[in-house]
C-alpha positions in Angstrom: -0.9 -3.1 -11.3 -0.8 -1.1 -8.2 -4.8 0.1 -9.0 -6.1 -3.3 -9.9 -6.9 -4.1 -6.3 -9.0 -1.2 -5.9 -11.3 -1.1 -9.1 -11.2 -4.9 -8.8 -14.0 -4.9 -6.1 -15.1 -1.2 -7.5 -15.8 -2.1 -10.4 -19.3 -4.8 -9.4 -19.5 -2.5 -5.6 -22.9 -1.8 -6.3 -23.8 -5.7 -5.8 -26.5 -6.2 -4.2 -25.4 -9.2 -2.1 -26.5 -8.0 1.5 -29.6 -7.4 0.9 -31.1 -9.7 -1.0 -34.0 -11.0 1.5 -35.7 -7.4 0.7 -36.2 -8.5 -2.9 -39.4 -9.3 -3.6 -38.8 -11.4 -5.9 -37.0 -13.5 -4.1 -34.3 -15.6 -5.9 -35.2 -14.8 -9.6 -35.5 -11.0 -8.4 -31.6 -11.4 -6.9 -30.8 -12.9 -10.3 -31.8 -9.9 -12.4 -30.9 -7.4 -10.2 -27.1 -8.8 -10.3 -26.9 -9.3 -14.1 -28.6 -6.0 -14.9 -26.1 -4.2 -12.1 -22.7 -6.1 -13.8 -24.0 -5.4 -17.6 -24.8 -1.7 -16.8 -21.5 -1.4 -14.9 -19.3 -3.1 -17.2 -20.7 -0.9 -20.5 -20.7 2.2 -18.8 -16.8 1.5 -17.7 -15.6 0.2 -21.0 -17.5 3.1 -22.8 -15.7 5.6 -20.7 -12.2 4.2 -21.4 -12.6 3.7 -24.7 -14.1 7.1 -25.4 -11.6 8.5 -22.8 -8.3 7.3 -25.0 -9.8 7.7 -28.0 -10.9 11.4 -27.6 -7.8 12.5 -25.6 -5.4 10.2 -26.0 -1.9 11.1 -24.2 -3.6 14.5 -23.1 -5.4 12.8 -21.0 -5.4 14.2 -17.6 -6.3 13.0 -14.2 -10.1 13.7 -14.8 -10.7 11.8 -18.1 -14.3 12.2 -17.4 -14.1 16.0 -17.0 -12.2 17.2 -19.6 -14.5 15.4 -22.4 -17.3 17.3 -20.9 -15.2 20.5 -21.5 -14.9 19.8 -25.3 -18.1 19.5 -25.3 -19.7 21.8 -23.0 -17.3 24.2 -22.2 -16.5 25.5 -18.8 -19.6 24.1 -16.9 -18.3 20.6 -17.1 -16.5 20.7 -13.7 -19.4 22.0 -11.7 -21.9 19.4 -13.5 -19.3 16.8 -13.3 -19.4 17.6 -9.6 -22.7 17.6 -9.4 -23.0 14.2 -10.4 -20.0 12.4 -9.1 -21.8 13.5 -5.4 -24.9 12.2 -6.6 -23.4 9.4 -7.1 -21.0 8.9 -4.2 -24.1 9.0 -2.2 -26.1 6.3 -4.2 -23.0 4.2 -3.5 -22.6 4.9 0.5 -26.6 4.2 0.5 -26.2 0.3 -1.0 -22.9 0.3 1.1 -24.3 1.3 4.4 -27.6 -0.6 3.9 -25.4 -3.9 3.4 -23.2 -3.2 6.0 -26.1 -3.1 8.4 -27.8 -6.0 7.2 -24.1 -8.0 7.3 -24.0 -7.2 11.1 -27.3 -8.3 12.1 -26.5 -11.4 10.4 -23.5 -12.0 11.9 -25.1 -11.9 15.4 -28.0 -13.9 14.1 -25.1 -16.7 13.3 -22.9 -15.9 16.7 -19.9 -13.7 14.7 -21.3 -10.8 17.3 -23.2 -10.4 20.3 -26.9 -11.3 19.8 -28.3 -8.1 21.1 -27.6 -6.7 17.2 -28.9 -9.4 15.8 -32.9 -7.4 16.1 -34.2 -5.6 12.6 -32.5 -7.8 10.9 -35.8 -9.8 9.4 -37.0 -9.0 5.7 -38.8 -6.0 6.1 -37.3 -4.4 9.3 -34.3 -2.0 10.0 -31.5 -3.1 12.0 -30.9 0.1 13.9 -28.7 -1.7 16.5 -26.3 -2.7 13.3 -26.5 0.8 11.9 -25.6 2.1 15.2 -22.6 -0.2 15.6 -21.6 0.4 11.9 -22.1 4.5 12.8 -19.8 4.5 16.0 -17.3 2.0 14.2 -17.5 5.0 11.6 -16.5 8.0 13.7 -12.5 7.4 14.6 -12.5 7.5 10.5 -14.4 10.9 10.6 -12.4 12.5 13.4 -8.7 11.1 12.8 -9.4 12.5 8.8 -7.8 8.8 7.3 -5.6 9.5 4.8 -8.1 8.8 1.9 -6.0 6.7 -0.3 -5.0 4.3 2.5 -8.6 4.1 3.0 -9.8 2.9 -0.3 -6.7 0.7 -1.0 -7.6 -0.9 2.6 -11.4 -1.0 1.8 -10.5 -2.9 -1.2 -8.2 -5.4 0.2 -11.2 -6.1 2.1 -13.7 -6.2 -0.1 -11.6 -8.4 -2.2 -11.2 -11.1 0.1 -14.7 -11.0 0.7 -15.4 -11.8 -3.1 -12.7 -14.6 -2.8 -14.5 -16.3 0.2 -17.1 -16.3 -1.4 -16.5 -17.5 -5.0 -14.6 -20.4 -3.0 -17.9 -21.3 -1.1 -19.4 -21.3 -4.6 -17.1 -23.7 -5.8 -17.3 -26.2 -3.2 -21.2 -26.4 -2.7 -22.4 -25.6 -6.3 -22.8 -29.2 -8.2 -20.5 -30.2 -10.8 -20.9 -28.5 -14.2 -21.3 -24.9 -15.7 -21.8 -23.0 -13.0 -19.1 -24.7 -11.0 -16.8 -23.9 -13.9 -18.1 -20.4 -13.5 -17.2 -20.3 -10.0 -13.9 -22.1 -10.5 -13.0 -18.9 -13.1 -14.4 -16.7 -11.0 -12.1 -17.3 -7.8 -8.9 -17.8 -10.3 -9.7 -13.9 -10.9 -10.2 -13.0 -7.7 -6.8 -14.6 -6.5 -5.0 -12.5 -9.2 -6.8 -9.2 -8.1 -6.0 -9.9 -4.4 -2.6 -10.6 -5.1 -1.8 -7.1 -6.4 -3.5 -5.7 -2.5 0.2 -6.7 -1.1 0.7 -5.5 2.0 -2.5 -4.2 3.0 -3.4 -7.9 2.6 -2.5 -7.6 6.3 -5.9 -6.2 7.0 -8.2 -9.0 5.8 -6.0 -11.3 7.6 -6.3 -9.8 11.2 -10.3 -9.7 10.7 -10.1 -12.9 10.0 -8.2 -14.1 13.1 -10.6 -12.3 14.9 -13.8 -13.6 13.7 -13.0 -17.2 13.5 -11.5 -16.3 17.6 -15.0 -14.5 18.2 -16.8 -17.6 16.8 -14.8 -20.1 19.1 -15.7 -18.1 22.0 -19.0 -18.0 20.9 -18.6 -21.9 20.5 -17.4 -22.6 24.0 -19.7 -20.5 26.0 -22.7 -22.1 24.2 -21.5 -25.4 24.5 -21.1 -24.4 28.7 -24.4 -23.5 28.8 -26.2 -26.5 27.8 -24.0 -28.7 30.4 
């Protein structure tokens, strides 16, 4: 229970939410790219557990993933399992960033920040100003050395009420019917998988008093202007 908040949002991360005016495709591109990223996902982690209890059973250890490579390939397991879990830490920070950027520029597009971030954020262009932002925001993690499980369990508290904002949205403007229903299930999850965050629910909660403050502010000096 006390994991499920953190491979809740881990376990669809790679969405590609953020930056979906770079597809080219536009909405049908979006479409294919999320249902081949949640298939792919959700096979390669079932296949692993399965094959993880089935192969080792109660020996398995904390690095399922490793010690099935060592029955099978011996000793160089852990440095090719290395090998590979950088690989693909780095895809993951890639996606992450590359959101994360295109979130802030949208946010000063729609007021949430000071406009002067708001540039590069167009299909196409790079919002360096985010990225900068998003890279000094980045640096008191870096020096103060954040204890790295507070970090992902407060990550994912985020990221979870993120996903239940937004199924939420889904259910309110999508028209009644299947994909309504779909949305309705989908935030019934999400509200069990944010439940077991508990206390670092705290987190999501201050960002939120903040934004909706930074948005009234926003609100009243553009509404002195035009008097």
């Amino acid at each position: 229970m006390r994991s499920a908040c953190s491979c809740s949002p881990s376990s669809a991360g790679r969405r590609p939410a953020h930056l979906s005016a770079e597809f080219a495709g536009g909405k049908n591109g979006l479409v294919r790219a999320t249902v081949v990223t949640l298939v792919v996902i959700a096979l390669l982690y079932m296949g692993v557990s399965v094959v993880s209890v089935g192969v080792l059973g109660a020996r398995m250890p904390g690095v399922p993933l490793t010690a099935m490579l060592e029955i099978g390939i011996g000793p160089a397991a852990r440095p090719v399992t290395g090998v590979v879990a950088v690989l693909l830490t780095f895809g993951a920070v890639n996606t992450y960033i590359a959101g994360a950027a295109r979130l802030g520029a949208a946010l000063a597009r729609d007021g949430a920040l000071p406009g002067w971030f708001a540039r590069g954020g167009s299909p196409g262009m790079t919002p360096y100003r985010s990225l900068g932002l998003l890279a000094v925001l980045s640096v008191p993690v870096l020096v103060w050395a954040v204890d790295l499980d507070l970090l992902m369990r407060a990550t994912s508290a985020c990221l979870a009420a993120v996903t239940l904002a937004g199924v939420a949205a889904a259910v309110r403007m999508l028209p009644a019917g299947r994909h309504r229903s779909t949305a309705v299930v989908g935030a019934g999850l999400s509200l069990v998988a944010l439940a077991f965050c508990g206390v670092y629910l705290v987190l999501p909660a201050a960002l939120a008093v903040v934004a909706l403050g930074a948005l009234k502010a926003n609100a009243r000096r553009s509404y002195k202007f035009r008097l």
